[in-house]
Every structure is written in structure tokens, then in C-alpha cells.
MARSEPA-592805 format. One record per residue (C-alpha): residue number from 1; x, y, z; residue in one letter; chain. Coordinates in Angstrom, 1 decimal. Example, Ala and Ser with C-alpha at 12.3 -4.5 7.8 and 13.67 -1.06 7.14 Angstrom:
% residues 2
node k->1 | X->12.3 | Y->-4.5 | Z->7.8 | r->A | c->A
node k->2 | X->13.7 | Y->-1.1 | Z->7.1 | r->S | c->A
This chain:
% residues 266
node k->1 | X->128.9 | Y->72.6 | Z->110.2 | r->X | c->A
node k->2 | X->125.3 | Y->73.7 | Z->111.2 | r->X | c->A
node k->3 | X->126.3 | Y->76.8 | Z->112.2 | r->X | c->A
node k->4 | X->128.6 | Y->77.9 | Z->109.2 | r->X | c->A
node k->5 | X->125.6 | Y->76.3 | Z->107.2 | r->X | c->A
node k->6 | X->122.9 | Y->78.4 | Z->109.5 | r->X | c->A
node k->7 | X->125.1 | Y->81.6 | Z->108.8 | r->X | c->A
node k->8 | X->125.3 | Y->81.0 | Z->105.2 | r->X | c->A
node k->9 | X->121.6 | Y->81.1 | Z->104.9 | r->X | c->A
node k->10 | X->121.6 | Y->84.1 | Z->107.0 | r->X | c->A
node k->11 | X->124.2 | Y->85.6 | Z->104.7 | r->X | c->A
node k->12 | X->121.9 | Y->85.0 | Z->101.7 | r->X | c->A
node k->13 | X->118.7 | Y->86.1 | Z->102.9 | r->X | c->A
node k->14 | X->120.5 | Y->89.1 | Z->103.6 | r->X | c->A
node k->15 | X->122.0 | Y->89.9 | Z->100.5 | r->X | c->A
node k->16 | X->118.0 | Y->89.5 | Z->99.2 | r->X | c->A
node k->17 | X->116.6 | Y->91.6 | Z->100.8 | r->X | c->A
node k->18 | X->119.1 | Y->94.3 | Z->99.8 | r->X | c->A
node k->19 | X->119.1 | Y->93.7 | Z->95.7 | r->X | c->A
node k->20 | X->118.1 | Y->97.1 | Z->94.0 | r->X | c->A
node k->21 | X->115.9 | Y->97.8 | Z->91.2 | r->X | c->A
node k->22 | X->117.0 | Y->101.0 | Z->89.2 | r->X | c->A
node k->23 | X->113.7 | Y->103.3 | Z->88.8 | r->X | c->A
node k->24 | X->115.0 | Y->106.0 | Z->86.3 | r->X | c->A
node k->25 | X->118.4 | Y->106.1 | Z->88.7 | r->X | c->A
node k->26 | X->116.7 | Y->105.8 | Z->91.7 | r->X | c->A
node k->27 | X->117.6 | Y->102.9 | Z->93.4 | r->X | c->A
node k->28 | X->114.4 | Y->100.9 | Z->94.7 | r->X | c->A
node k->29 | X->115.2 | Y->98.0 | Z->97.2 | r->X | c->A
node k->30 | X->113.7 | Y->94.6 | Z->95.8 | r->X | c->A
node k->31 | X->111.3 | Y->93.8 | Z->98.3 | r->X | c->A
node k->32 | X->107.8 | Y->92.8 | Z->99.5 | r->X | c->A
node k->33 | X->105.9 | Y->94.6 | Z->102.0 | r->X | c->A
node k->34 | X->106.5 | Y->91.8 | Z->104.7 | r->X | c->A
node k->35 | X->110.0 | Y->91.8 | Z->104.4 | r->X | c->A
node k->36 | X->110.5 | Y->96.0 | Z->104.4 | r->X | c->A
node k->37 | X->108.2 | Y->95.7 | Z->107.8 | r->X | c->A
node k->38 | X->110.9 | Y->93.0 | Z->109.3 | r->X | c->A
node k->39 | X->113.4 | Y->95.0 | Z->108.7 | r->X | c->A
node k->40 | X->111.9 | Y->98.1 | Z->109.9 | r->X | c->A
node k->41 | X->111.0 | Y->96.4 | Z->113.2 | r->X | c->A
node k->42 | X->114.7 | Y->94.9 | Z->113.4 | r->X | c->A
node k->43 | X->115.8 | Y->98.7 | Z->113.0 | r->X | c->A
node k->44 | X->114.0 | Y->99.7 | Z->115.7 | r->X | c->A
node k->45 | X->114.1 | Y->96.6 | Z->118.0 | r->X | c->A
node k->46 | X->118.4 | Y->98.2 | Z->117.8 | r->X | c->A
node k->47 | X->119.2 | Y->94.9 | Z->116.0 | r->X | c->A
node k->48 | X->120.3 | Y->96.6 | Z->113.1 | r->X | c->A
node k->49 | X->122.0 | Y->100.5 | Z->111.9 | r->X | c->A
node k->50 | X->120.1 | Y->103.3 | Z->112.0 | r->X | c->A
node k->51 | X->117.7 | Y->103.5 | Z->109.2 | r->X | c->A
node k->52 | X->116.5 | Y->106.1 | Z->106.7 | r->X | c->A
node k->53 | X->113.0 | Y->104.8 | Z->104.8 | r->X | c->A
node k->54 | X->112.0 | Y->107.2 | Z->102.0 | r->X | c->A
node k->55 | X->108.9 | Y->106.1 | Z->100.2 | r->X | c->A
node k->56 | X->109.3 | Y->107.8 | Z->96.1 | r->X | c->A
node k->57 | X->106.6 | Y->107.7 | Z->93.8 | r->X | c->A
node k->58 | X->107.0 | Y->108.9 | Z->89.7 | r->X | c->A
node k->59 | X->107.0 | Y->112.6 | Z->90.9 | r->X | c->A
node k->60 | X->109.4 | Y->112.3 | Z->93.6 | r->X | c->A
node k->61 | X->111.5 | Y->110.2 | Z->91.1 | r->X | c->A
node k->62 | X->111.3 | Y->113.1 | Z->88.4 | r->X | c->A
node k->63 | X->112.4 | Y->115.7 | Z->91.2 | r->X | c->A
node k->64 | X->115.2 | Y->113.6 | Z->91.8 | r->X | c->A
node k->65 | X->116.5 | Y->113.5 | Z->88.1 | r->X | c->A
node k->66 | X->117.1 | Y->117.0 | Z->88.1 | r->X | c->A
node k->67 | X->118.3 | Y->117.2 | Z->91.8 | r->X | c->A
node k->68 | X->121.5 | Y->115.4 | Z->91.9 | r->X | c->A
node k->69 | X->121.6 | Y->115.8 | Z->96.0 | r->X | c->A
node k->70 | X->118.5 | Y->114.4 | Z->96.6 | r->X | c->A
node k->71 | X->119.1 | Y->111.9 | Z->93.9 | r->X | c->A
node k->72 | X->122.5 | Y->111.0 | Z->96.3 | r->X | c->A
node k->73 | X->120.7 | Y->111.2 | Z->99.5 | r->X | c->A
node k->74 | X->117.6 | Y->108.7 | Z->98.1 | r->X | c->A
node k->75 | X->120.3 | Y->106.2 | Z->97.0 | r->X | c->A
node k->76 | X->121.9 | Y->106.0 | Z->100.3 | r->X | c->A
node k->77 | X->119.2 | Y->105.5 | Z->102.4 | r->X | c->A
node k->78 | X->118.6 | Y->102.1 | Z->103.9 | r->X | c->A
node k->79 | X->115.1 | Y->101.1 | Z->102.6 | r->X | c->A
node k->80 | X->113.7 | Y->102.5 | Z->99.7 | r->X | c->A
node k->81 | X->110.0 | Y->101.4 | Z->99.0 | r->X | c->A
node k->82 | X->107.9 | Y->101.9 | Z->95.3 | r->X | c->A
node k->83 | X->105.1 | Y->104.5 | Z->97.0 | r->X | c->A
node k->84 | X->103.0 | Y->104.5 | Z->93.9 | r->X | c->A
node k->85 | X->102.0 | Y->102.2 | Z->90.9 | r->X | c->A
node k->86 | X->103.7 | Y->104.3 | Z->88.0 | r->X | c->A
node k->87 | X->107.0 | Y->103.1 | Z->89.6 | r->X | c->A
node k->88 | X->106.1 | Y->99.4 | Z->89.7 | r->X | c->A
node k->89 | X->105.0 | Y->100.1 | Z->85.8 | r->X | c->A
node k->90 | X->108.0 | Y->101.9 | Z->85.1 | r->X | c->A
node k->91 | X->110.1 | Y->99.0 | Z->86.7 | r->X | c->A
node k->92 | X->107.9 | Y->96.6 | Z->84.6 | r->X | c->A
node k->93 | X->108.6 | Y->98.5 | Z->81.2 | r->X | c->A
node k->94 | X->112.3 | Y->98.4 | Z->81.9 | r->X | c->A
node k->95 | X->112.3 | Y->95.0 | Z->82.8 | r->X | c->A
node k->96 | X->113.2 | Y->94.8 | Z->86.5 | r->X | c->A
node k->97 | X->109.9 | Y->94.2 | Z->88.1 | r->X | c->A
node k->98 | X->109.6 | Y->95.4 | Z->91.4 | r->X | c->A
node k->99 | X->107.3 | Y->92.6 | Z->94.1 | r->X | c->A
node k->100 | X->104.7 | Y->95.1 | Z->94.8 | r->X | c->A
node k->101 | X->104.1 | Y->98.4 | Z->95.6 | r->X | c->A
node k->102 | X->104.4 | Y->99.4 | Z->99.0 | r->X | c->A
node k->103 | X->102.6 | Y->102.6 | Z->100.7 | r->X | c->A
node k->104 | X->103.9 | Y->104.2 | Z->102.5 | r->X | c->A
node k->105 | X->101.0 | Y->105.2 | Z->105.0 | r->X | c->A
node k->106 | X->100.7 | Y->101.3 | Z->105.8 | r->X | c->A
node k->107 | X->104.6 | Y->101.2 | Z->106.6 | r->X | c->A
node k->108 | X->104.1 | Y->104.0 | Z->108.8 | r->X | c->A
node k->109 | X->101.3 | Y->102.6 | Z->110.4 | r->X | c->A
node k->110 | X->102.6 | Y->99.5 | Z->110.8 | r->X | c->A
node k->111 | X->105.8 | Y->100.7 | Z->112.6 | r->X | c->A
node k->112 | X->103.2 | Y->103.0 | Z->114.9 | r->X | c->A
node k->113 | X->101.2 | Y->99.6 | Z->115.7 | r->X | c->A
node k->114 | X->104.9 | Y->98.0 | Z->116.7 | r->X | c->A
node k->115 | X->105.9 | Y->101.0 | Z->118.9 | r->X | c->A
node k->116 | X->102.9 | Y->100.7 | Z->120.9 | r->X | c->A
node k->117 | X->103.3 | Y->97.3 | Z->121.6 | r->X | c->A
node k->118 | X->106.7 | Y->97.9 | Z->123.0 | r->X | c->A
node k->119 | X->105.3 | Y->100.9 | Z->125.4 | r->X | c->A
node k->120 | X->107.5 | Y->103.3 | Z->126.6 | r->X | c->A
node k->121 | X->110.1 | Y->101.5 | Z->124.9 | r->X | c->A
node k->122 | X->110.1 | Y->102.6 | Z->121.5 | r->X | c->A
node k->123 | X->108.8 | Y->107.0 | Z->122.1 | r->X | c->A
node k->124 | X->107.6 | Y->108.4 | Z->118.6 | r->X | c->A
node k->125 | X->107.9 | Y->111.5 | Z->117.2 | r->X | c->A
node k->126 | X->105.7 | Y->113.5 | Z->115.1 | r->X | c->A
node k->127 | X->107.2 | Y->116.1 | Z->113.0 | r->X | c->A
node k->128 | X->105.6 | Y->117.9 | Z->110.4 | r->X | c->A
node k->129 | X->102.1 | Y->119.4 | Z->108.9 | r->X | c->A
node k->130 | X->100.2 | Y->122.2 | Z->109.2 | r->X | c->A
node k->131 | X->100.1 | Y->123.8 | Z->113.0 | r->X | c->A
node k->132 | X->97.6 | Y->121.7 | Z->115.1 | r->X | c->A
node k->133 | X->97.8 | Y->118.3 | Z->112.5 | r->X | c->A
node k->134 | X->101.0 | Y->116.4 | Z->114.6 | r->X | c->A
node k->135 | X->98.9 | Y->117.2 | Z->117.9 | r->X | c->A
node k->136 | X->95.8 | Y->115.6 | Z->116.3 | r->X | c->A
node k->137 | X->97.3 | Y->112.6 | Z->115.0 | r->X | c->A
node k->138 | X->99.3 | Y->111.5 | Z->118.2 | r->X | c->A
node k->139 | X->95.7 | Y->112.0 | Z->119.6 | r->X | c->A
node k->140 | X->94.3 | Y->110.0 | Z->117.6 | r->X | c->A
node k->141 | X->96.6 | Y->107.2 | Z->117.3 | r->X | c->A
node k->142 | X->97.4 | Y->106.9 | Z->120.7 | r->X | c->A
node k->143 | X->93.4 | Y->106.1 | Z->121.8 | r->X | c->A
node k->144 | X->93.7 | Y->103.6 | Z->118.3 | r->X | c->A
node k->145 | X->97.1 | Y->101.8 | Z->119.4 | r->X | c->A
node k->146 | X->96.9 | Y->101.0 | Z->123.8 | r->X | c->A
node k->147 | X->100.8 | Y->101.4 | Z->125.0 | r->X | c->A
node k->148 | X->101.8 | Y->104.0 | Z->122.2 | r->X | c->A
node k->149 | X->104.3 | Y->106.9 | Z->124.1 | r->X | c->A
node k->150 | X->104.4 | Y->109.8 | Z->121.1 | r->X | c->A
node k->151 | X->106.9 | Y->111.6 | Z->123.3 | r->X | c->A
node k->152 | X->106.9 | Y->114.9 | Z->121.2 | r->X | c->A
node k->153 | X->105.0 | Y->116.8 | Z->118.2 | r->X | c->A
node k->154 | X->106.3 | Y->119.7 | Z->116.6 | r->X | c->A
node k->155 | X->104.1 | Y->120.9 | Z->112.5 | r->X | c->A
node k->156 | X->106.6 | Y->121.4 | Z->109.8 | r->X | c->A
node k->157 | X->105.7 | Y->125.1 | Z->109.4 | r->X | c->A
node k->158 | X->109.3 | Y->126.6 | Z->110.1 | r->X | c->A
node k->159 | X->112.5 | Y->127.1 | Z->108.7 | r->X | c->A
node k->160 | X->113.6 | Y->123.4 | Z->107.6 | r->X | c->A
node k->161 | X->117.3 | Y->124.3 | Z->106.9 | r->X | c->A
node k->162 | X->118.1 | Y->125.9 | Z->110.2 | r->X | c->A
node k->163 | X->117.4 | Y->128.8 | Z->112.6 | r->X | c->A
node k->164 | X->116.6 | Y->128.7 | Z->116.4 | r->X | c->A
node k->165 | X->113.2 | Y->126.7 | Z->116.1 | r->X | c->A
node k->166 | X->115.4 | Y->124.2 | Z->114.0 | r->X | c->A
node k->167 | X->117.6 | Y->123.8 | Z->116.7 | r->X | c->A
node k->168 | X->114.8 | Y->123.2 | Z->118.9 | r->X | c->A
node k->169 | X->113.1 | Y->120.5 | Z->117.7 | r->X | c->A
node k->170 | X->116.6 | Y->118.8 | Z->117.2 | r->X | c->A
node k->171 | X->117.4 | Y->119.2 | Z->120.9 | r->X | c->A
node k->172 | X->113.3 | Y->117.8 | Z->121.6 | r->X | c->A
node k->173 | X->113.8 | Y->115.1 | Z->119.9 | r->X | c->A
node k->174 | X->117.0 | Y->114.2 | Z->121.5 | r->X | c->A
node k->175 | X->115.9 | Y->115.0 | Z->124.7 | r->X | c->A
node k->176 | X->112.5 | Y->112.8 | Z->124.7 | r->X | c->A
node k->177 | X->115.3 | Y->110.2 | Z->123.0 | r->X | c->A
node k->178 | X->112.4 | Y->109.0 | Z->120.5 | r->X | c->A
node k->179 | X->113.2 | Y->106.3 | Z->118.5 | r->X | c->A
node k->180 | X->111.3 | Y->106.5 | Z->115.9 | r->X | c->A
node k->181 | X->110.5 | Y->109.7 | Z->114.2 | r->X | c->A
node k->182 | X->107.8 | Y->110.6 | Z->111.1 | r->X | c->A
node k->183 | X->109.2 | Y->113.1 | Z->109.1 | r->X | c->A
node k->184 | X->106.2 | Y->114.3 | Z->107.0 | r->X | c->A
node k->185 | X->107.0 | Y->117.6 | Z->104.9 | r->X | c->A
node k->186 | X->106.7 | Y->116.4 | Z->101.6 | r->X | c->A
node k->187 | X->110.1 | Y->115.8 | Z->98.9 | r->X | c->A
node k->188 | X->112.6 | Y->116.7 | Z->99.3 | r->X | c->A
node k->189 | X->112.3 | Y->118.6 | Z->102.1 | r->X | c->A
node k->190 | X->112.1 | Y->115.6 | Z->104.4 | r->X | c->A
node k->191 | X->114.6 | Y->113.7 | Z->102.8 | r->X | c->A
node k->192 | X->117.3 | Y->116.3 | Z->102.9 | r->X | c->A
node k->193 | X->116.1 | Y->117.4 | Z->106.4 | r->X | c->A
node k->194 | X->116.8 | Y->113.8 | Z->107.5 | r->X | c->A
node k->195 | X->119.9 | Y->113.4 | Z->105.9 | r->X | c->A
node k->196 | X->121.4 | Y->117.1 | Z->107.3 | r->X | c->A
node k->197 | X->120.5 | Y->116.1 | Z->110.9 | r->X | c->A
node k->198 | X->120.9 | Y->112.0 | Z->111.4 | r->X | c->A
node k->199 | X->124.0 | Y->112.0 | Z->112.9 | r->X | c->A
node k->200 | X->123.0 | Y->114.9 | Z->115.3 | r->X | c->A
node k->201 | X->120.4 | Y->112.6 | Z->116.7 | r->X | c->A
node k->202 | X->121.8 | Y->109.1 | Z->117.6 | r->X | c->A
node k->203 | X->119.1 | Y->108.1 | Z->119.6 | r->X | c->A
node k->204 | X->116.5 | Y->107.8 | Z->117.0 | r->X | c->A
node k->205 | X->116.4 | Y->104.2 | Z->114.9 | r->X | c->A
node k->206 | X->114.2 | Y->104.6 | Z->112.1 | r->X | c->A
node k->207 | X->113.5 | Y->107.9 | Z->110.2 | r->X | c->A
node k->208 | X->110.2 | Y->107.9 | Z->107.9 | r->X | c->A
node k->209 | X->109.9 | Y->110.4 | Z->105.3 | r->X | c->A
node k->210 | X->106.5 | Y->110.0 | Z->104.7 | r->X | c->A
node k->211 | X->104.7 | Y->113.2 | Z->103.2 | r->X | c->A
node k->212 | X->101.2 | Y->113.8 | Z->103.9 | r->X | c->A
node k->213 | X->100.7 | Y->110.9 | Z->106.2 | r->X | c->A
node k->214 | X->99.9 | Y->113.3 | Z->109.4 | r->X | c->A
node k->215 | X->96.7 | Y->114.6 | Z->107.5 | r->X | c->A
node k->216 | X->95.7 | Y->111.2 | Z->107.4 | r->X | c->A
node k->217 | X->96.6 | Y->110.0 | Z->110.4 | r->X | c->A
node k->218 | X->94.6 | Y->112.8 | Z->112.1 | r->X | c->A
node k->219 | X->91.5 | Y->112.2 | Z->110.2 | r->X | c->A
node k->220 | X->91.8 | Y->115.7 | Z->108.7 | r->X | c->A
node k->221 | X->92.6 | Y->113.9 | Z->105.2 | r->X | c->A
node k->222 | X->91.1 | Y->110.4 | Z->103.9 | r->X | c->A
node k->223 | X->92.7 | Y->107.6 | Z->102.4 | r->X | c->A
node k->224 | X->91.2 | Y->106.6 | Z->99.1 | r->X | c->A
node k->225 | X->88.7 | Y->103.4 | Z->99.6 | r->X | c->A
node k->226 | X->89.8 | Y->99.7 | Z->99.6 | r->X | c->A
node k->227 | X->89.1 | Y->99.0 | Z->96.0 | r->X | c->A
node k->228 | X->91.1 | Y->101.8 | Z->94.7 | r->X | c->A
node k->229 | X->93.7 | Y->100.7 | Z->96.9 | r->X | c->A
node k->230 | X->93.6 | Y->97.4 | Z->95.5 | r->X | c->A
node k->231 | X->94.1 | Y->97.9 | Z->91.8 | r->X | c->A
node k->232 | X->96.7 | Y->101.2 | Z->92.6 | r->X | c->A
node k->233 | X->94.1 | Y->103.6 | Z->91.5 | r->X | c->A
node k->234 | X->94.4 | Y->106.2 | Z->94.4 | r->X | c->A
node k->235 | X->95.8 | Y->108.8 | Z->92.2 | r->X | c->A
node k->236 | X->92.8 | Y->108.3 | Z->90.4 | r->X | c->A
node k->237 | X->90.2 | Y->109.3 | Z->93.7 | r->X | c->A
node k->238 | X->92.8 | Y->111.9 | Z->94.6 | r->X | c->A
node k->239 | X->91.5 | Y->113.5 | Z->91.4 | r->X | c->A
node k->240 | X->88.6 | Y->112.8 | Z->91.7 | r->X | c->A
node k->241 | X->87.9 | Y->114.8 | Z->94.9 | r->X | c->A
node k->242 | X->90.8 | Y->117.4 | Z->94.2 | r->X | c->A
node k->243 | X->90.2 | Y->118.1 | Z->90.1 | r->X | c->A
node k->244 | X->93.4 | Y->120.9 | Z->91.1 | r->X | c->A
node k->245 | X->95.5 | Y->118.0 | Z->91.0 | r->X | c->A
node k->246 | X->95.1 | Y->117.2 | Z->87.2 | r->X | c->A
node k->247 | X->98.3 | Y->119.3 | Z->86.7 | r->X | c->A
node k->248 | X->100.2 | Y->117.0 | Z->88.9 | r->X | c->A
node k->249 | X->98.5 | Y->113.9 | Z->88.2 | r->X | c->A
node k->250 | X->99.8 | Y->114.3 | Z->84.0 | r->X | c->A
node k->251 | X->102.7 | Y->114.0 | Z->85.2 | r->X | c->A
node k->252 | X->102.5 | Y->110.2 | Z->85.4 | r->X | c->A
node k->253 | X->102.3 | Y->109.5 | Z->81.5 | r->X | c->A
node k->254 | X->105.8 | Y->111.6 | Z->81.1 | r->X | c->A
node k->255 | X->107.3 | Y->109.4 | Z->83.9 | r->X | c->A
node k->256 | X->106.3 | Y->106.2 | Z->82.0 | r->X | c->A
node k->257 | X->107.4 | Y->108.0 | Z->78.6 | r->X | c->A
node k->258 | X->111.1 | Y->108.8 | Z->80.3 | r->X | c->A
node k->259 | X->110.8 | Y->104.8 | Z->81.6 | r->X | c->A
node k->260 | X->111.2 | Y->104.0 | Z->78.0 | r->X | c->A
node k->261 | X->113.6 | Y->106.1 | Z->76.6 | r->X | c->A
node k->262 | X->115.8 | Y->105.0 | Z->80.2 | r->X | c->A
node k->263 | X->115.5 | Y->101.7 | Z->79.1 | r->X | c->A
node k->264 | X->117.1 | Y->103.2 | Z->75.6 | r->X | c->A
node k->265 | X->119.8 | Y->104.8 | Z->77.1 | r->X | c->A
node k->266 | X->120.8 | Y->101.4 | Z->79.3 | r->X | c->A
């Protein structure tokens, strides 16, 4: 009786942690931050499938909208995560409030932090940026995080949909078997890169599309400060130090306009 009791709970937990919030048709997973780094770190413990994390924010949500494969390819990944606050407004406005938005930098970094205390154990792979960033970040992260094994680096300044150098990092990252790899090219040419070539690499457990992340990482690019962090105004210091961005940045007030008429249309 305990047991059928123990796996109910179990059962339910489950079923949780894998509701969906529909963003504008993409499907977010309705989740805190805690619970998207369990399951990450069950992923890559082997303890659960292989798994695809894709972090959209409102642009990445607009691209999708008028690309139905990347759209697809979103929708079946395995953890989907609200990467910035117009998405947790936009799930507010149509009613399906999402727990909290989740970067995902911290994901990534959080995943990193877990890989190094598993040692050789769980290798990492960095893939993507301009020539020169992958080599600086698994620099700098390795003297950050004792015990992390970044078995490979390769920038993401090549032919993403195939071609000889394609094939070689496919056959790297097999070869160093890494398990988890950081797939940071920018949408949608991570996710689709990630989708196209899962299957050919078995031994990796957790794919992270996770965009600009290397830059960071490296220290060639810096994260906004705590307080505009906090209150989900690092869009707003982006702009701040890059005024070229404005032209992305209005974006975010046509997101939250389609948000509405969505919730029309529903």
C-alpha cells in the first residue's frame, strides 16, 4: 500500500512539473527555477531521456510564429523555460501565469557548477561564438568551478547545416562523449542545429540552446547588474549600453499587443 501510495505521489509530481503554458503557441513548461534545475541535473545524472532545453524570449517567440519548423521543434523539446519578462507578461495578460522567469545564463551555469562536481564524469562541450570566445570561457570557468572536464570547444562560425567542419564537430563531440553540450548560436540556428543532429550523438544528455551565453561566460560580455536583474529590467541596460538595440528592443510592445489579440482568437 505505501508503495502504490509512494508511486502515486511520484506519478503526480511528475505530471506537475510537465503542465504547459501556451505563450502565443509556444508551449512554455509551468515551472520554477528549482524544479527546471532538478530536472536538468536528473537528465544528466542518466536518470531521465535525453533532453533538449531551449530558453525563448518575446523575439524568439515572434520568430517562431512565422516559422512553423522551429515553432515544431520548440514544442517538442523537453524543457522549455520563459528567458525574458515580456513572456511572463504575456502569459499574465492571457491568463496563464507562468511561476517566474527563468534565465537562461543561470540554468546554464547552474548545470556547469553540477558538471564540475561530478569531475570527469559529466565532460562539457562548448559550441558556438565568435573564434576564440568557447576557448576563453572553458578557461574561465574551469579555474571558477574545481573538477570541471570541458572536453572540447569548437566557435559557431561555420556552416551550421552541414559540410566537412559540420561533420567534425559531430564526430568531436562523440568522440570526447561529452554529456552535456552548450549550444550558443543564437534562434533558431541552435534550436534547429540541435534538433537535426540529437540522434547522431547519443552520448550527450542535456543540450542547451543558450544564445549569447559564451560572451558572458568568457567575460568578453557583461551581465546586466543585480537590481536590473531583479525587477526583469535587463533589456532595459542592454539598451542602455547598446542604443543599436532600440530596433530590437520595440519589438517587445508588439509581442504584448499580439498577447492580446491571441487571447482573442482563444
Amino acid at each position: 500500500m505505501l508503495k502504490c501510495l509512494e508511486l502515486l505521489r511520484m506519478q503526480r509530481n511528475y505530471m506537475c512539473e510537465r503542465l504547459k503554458t501556451d505563450v502565443c503557441g509556444v508551449m512554455f513548461d509551468t515551472l520554477t527555477a528549482d524544479k527546471a534545475r532538478e530536472r536538468l541535473y536528473s537528465a544528466l545524472d542518466g536518470n531521465a531521456s535525453q533532453t533538449a532545453l531551449f530558453t525563448p524570449n518575446p523575439e524568439i517567440v515572434m520568430i517562431a510564429e512565422k516559422d512553423a519548423e522551429f515553432k515544431e521543434i520548440l514544442n517538442g523539446a523537453e524543457l522549455v523555460v520563459a528567458d525574458g519578462i515580456g513572456v511572463i507578461k504575456a502569459a499574465k495578460i492571457l491568463k496563464t501565469p507562468l511561476p517566474e522567469r527563468i534565465p537562461g545564463i543561470e540554468l546554464g551555469e547552474a548545470m556547469i557548477r553540477y558538471c564540475a562536481s561530478k569531475g570527469d564524469a559529466l565532460p562539457v562541450y562548448l559550441l558556438g561564438g565568435k573564434p576564440g570566445v568557447a576557448e576563453d570561457a572553458a578557461k574561465v570557468l574551469t579555474e571558477k568551478y574545481a573538477g570541471l572536464f570541458v572536453c572540447g570547444t569548437h566557435d559557431g562560425y561555420f556552416d551550421m547545416s552541414g559540410g566537412e567542419e559540420y561533420e567534425k564537430v559531430i564526430a568531436e563531440i562523440n568522440g570526447k562523449k561529452a554529456a552535456l553540450v552548450l549550444v550558443c548560436v543564437g534562434a533558431p540556428k541552435q534550436e534547429k542545429w540541435i534538433a537535426a543532429n540529437r540522434e547522431k550523438l547519443p552520448c550527450v544528455r542535456v543540450f542547451a540552446g543558450l544564445g549569447g551565453s559564451l560572451d558572458v561566460f568568457s567575460g568578453r560580455s557583461k551581465r546586466a547588474p543585480a537590481f536590473f536583474c531583479k525587477f526583469g529590467l535587463e533589456w532595459f541596460y542592454r539598451l542602455l549600453k547598446e542604443p543599436s538595440r532600440i530596433g530590437r528592443m520595440s519589438r517587445l510592445p508588439l509581442f504584448l499587443v499580439k498577447a492580446y489579440k491571441y487571447k482573442k482568437k482563444k
